[in-house]
N, C-alpha and C positions, 0 to 999 in steps of 0.2 A: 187372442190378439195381443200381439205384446207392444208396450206403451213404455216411454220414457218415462223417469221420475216426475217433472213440472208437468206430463199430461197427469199422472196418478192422483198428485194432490191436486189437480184441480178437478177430476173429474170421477174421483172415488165416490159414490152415496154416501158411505159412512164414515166419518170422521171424525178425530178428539177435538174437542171445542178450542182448546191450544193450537193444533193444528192448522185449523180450519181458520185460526187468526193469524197465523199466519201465511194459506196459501192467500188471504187476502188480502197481504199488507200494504197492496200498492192503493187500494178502494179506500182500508179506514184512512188512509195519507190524507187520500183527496178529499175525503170526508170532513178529515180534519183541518184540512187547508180554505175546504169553502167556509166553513163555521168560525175557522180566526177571522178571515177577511173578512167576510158579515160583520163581525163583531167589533175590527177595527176601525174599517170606513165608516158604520155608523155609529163610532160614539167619535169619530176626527167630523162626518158628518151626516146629520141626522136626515137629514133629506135624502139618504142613501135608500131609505127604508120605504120612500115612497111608493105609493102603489102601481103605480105606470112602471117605475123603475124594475119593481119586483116581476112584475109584468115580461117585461121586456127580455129581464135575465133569462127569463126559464122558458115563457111561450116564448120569446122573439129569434131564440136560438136553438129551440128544438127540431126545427127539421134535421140542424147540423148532429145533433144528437143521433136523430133517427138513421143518416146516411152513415153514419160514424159504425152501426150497429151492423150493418152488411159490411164496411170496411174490415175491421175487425174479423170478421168469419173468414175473408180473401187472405187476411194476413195472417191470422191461426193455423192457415192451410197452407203456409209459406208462398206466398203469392202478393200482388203490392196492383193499385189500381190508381192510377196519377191522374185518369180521364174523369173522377166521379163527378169534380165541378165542372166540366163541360156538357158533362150528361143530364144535370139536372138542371142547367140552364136550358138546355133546348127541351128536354121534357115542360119545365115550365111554360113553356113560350108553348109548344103544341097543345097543352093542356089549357091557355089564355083563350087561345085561336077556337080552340073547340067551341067554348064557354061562351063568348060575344058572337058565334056565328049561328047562335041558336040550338045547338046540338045539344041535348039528353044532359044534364048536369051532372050525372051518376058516369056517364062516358066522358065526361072531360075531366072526373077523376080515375077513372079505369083507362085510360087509353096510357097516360104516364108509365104506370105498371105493367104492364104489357107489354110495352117497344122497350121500358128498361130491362125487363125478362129477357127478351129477345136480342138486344143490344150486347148484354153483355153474357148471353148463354155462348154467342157468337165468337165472342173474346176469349171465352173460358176453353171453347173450341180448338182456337186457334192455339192457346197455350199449351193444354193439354194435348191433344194430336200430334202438331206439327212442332210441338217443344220448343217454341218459340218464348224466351222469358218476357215474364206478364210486365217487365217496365217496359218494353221495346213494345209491345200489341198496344198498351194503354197510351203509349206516348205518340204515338202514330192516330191513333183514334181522338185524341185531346182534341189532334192538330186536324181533325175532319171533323168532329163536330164543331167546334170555335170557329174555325174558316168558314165553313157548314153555314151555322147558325149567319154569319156578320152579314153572309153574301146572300139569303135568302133575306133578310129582314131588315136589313143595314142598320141593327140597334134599334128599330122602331117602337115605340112604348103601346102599349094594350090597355085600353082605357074601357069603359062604359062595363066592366064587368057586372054579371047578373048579384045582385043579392046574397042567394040561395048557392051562389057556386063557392063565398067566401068561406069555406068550414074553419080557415085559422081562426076567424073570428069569434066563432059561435063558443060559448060556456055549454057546463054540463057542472051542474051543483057549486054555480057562480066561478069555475076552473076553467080557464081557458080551454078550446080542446091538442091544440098542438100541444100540452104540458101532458092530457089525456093519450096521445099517442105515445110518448115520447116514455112516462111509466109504463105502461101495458106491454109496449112490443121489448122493452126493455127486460120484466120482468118473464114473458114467455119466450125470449129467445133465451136469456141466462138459464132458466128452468130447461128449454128441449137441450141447449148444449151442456149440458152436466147430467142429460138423465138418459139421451135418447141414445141410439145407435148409432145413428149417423153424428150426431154432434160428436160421441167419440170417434168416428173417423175420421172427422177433421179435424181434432187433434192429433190422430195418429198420424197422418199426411203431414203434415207441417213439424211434427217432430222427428218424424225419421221415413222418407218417402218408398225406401227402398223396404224395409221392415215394414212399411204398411203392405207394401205388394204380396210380398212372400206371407205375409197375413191372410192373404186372400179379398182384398179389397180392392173393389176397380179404381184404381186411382183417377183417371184418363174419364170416368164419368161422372166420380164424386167432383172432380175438381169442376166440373160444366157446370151442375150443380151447385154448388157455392158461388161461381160467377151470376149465376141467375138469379141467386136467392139477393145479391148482393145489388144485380139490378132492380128484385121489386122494391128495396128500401129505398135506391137512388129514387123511385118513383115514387113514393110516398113521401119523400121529404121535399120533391120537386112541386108534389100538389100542394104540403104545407108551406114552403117557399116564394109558392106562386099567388094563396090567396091571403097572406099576411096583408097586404095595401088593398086598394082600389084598381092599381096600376100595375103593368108589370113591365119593365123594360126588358127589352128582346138580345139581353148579353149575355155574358157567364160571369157571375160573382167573382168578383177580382177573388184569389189568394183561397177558394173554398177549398177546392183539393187538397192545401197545403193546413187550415183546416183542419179536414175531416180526417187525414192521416194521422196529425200530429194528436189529437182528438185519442184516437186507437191506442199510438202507441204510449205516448204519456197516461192512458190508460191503464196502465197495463200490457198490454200485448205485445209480446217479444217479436221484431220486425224480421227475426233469426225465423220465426215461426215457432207453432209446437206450444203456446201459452198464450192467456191472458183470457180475460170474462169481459163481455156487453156493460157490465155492471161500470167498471172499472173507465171504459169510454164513454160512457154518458153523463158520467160525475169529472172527469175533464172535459168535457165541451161544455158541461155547468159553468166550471171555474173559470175557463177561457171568457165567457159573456160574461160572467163576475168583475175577473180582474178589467176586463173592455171599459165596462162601466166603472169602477173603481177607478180609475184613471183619469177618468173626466171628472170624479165627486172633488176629486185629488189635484185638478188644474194640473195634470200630466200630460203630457206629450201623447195623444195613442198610438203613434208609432212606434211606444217600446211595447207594445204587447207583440210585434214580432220578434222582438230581442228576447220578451220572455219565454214566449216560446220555443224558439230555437233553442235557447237553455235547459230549458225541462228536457226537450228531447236530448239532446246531449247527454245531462245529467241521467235520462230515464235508459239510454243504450247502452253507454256504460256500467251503473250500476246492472243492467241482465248482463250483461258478457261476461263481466264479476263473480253473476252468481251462477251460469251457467259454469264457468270454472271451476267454482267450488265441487258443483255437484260431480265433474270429472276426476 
């Protein structure tokens, strides 16, 4: 199978530790950008360090993590999915409904996973098949589940949830568990997409579509697949999403799509397609609830965190275009 250069270095087994530092240099970045911030907010102020705070940073924004981690794989495969915060709004909300209406606790986390499976194996369908580009299917879908969602529930909030259905709540070695999702599915997708077969075929797809084919790779079912895998994360981060509160209101998270994208590609992941690791978006969706909070420690405005973001991104497309140049 032959592979661009940005799949090689990222998805070689062996590599010279120089190398290897640099196919990650977009990760130690953000690595190093969460550890100044930590460091400046809490000595400008020390209450930055508090434990709710710390709390909040990592569990409170890990599901955005976790959907960041399916994004990422749509977008490695040249592909883009604008619908993901509509989908995990109504998944939340059907996953509430489950939960207060009595229903099996273990199905009112499996049922998410499952309609996100099949929601967007659907999409990837249509893309793939009917070569319809995946902004134009997911933008059309935004606009039925959001419509979808208002008109079945008209925003109605979900109250008396069971206990036993909260899992964001629950510890495991005093660790939040959405911080437990959020490492694990992290570290086993980064490991299958750099070791397995298929993780190299969706770099090869997203780097050159056409040289994937002639490879002999089904593109038109790898890519359903990717849409799928991409919906069961939308549904795992819809069940961590949904049992953070007591409560769940019946809308779609203003701004998550935008989010969960910006998440990927300031990540890391080239939106050209063809690059980037899980790793690299889950340490920007850190920084993202960093700087959020940072901003309040700071008596900021939090509406510049969309001016910061749209920056990174800017800054993060430009520099690939850059460097895909180079490599030409």
């Amino acid at each position: 199978m032959s592979m661009s250069a940005p799949t090689v270095a990222r998805t070689a087994p062996a590599m010279h530790p120089m190398k290897r530092i640099a196919a990650y240099g977009q990760e130690f970045i953000l690595l190093g950008a969460i550890i100044v911030l930590f460091i400046v907010v809490g000595i400008t102020n020390p209450r930055f360090f508090g434990a709710n705070n710390i709390t909040n940073i990592f569990a409170g924004n890990a599901y955005i993590a976790v959907a960041a981690i399916g994004m990422s794989l749509v977008i490695i495969s040249g592909h883009i999915d604008v619908a993901v915060g509509s989908l995990i709004g109504v998944l939340a909300t059907i996953s509430g409904t489950l939960a207060v209406n009595g229903y099996p606790i273990w199905l009112a986390w499996l049922t998410p996973v499952v309609i996100g499976i099949a929601v967007n194996a659907g999409v990837g369908a249509l893309v793939a098949y009917l070569r319809i580009p995946s902004i134009v299917v997911t933008l059309g879908m935004l606009s039925v589940l959001k419509g979808g969602l208002i008109s079945v529930t008209a925003g109605a909030w979900i109250t008396n949830l069971p206990e036993d259905y909260l899992i964001s709540q629950f510890r495991l070695l005093g660790v939040p568990s959405p911080v437990w999702f959020m490492v694990i599915l992290t570290a086993l997708v980064a490991f299958w997409m750099r070791y397995s077969g298929f993780g190299r075929t969706i770099y090869a797809i997203g780097g050159n579509v056409e040289a994937a084919r002639v490879a002999g790779i089904q593109v038109e079912r790898s890519t359903v697949i990717v849409f799928a895998i991409h919906g069961a994360f939308a549904g795992i981060a819809a069940v961590l999403f949904a049992t953070q509160l007591q409560v769940i209101q019946s809308t779609v998270p203003p701004n998550l799509e935008l989010t969960v994208i910006t998440a990927s590609v300031v990540g890391g992941v080239s939106i050209l397609g063809g690059t980037g690791t899980v790793i690299g978006s889950t340490l920007a969706a850190i920084l993202f609830a960093a700087i959020a909070s940072s901003l309040i420690f700071l008596n900021v405005s939090a509406y510049w965190l969309r001016a910061v973001q749209g920056l990174l991104i800017l800054i993060t497309v430009l520099a690939d275009m850059a460097r895909r140049r180079r490599l030409r």
